[in-house]
Legacy VTK file of the C-alpha trace (Angstrom):
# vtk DataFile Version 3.0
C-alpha trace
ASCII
DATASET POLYDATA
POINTS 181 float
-12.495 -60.765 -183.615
-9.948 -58.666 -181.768
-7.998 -56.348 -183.508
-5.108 -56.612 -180.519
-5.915 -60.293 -180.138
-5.139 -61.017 -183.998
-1.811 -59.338 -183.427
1.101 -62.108 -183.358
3.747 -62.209 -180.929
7.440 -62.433 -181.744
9.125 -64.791 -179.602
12.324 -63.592 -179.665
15.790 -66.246 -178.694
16.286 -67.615 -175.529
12.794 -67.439 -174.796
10.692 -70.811 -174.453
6.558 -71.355 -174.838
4.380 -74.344 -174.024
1.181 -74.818 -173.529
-0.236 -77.645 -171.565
-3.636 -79.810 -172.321
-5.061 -77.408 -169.673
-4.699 -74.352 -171.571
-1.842 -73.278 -169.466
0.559 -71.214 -171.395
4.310 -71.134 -169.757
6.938 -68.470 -170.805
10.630 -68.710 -169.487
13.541 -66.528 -170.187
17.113 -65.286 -168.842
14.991 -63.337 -165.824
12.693 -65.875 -164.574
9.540 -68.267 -166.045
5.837 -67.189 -165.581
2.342 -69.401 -166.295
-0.992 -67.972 -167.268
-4.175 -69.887 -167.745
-5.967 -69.094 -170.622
-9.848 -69.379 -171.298
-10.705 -72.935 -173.009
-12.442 -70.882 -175.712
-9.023 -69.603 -177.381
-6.184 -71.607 -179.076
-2.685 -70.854 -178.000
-0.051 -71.843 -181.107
3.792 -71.244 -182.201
3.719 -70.505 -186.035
6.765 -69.680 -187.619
8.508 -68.240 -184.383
5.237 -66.048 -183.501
2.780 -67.277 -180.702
-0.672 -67.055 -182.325
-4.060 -66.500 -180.376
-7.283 -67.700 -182.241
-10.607 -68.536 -180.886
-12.400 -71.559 -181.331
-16.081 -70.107 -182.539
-17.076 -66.789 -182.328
-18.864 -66.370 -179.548
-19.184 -63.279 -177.526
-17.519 -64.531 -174.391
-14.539 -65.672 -176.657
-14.173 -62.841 -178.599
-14.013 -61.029 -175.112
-11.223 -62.914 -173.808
-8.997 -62.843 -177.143
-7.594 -59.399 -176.564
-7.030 -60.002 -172.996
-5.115 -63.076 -173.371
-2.835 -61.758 -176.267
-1.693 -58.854 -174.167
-1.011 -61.222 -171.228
1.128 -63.630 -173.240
2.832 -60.240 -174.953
3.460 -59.014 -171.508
4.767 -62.590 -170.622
7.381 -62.122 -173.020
8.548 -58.983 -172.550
8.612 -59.398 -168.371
10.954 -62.545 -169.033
13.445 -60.629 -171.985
13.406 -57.432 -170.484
11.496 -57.205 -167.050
9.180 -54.278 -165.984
9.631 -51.075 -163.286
7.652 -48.618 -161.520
9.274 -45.575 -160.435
7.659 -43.685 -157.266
9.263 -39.987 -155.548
8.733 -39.336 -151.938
7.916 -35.883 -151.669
7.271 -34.082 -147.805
9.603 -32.362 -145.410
12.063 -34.970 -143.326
10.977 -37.669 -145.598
13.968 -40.164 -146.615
13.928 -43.336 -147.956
17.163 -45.981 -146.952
17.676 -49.820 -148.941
18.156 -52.023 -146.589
18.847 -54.915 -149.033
15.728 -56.438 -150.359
13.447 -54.260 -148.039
13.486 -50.680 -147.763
13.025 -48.117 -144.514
10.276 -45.032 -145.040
10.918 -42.547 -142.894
7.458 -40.247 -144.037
6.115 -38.587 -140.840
5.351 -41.762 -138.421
6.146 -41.760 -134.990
8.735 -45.118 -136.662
10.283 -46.097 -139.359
7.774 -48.196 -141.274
9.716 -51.372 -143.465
8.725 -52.725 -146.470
10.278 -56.014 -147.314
10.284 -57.045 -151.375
8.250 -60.233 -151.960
9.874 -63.267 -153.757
10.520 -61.830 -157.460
10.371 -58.295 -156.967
13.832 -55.701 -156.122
13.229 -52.638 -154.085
16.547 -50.262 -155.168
16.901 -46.854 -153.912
18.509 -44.682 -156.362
18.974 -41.719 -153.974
16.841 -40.296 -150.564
13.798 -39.555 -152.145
13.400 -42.129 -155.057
11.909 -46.003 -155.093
12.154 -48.117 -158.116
10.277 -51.382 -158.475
11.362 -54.009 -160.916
10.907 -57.427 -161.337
9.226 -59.677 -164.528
6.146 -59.731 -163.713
4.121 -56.958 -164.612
1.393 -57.446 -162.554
3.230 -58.192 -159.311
5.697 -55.353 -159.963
2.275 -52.825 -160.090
1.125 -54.500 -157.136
3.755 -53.759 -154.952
4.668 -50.236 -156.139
0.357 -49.742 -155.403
1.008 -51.278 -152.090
4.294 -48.631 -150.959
2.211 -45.836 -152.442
-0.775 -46.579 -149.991
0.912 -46.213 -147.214
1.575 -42.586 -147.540
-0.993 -41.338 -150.387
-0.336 -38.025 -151.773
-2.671 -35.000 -149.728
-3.789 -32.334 -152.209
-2.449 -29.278 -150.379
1.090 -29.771 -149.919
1.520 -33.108 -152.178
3.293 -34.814 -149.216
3.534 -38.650 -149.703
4.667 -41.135 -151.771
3.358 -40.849 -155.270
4.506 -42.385 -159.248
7.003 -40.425 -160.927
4.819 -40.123 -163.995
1.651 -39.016 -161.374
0.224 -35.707 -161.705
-1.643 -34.578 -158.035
-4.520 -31.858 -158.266
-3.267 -29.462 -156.670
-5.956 -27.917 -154.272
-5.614 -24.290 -152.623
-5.529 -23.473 -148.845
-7.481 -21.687 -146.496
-6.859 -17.710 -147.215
-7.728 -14.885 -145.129
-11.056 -13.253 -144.711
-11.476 -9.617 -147.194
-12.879 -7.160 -145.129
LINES 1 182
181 0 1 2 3 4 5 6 7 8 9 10 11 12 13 14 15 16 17 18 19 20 21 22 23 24 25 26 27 28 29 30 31 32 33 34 35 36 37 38 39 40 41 42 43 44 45 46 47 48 49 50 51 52 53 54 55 56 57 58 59 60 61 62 63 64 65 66 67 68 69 70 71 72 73 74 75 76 77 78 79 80 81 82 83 84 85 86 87 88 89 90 91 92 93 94 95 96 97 98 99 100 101 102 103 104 105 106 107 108 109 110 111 112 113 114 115 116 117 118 119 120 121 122 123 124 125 126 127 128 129 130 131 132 133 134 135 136 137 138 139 140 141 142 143 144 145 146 147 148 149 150 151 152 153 154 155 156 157 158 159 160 161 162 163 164 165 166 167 168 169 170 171 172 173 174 175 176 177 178 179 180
């Protein structure tokens, strides 16, 4: 068995769990609902206010998916109580970053302004020029889209222009010097 997967999951108030004869588990909260199927080999359960994951035998391809699904019903609860960002700096000469209310405007270098418009779930804030934060409550959509604003201007090793995670630490490399004579 799992050592994450045998883990329980406090469900804390004002958060509701089902699961449905298809093995589809269902969180909703204050910030939105999300669904998850889960693999026929587990057992999804609410005992005494924790969400329990067991498997039904102990096969290998069960035991494999019992970690997995605790951590995606665990991050099912906390995207719905307390909801999940990415933070991402925009680092380059000239380039600025405007809200333009549920889309944002990258000025990074292009010939235009390139917009990027927040899907359905998901806010785009701007907390000043150079700064994007992601949030929403779902973690994997919320890492989706911050992945998707940081492609379009990856970081360059020499100067670490582009768009990059706050947290994000770029290899530096070192330019062209001079010929010793």
């Amino acid at each position: 068995m799992s050592r994450i997967g045998k883990k329980p999951i406090a469900l804390p108030a004002g958060v509701d769990f089902a699961v449905s004869t298809h093995n589809v588990v269902t969180v909703s909260g204050k910030l939105g609902k999300l669904e998850q199927p889960i693999s026929k080999l587990l057992k999804v359960e609410l005992v005494d206010g924790n969400i329990v994951v067991t498997t039904l035998n102990n096969s290998r391809e069960a035991n494999s998916q019992h970690g997995l699904a605790r951590t995606l019903i665990a991050n099912m609860v906390e995207g719905v109580t307390n909801g999940f960002s990415k933070n991402l700096v925009i680092n380059g000469v000239g380039y600025k970053v405007f809200d333009k209310g549920g889309a944002i405007e990258l000025k990074i270098g292009f010939s235009h302004p390139v917009i990027f418009t927040a899907p359905e779930g998901i806010t785009l804030s701007c907390p000043s020029q150079t700064e994007i934060k992601v949030s929403g409550f779902d973690k994997q959509k919320v890492g989706q889209v911050a992945a998707t604003i940081r492609a379009i201007e990856p970081v360059e090793p020499y100067h670490a222009y582009g768009i990059r995670y706050v947290d994000e630490v770029v290899a530096r490399k070192e330019g062209k010097t001079a010929a010793k004579k």
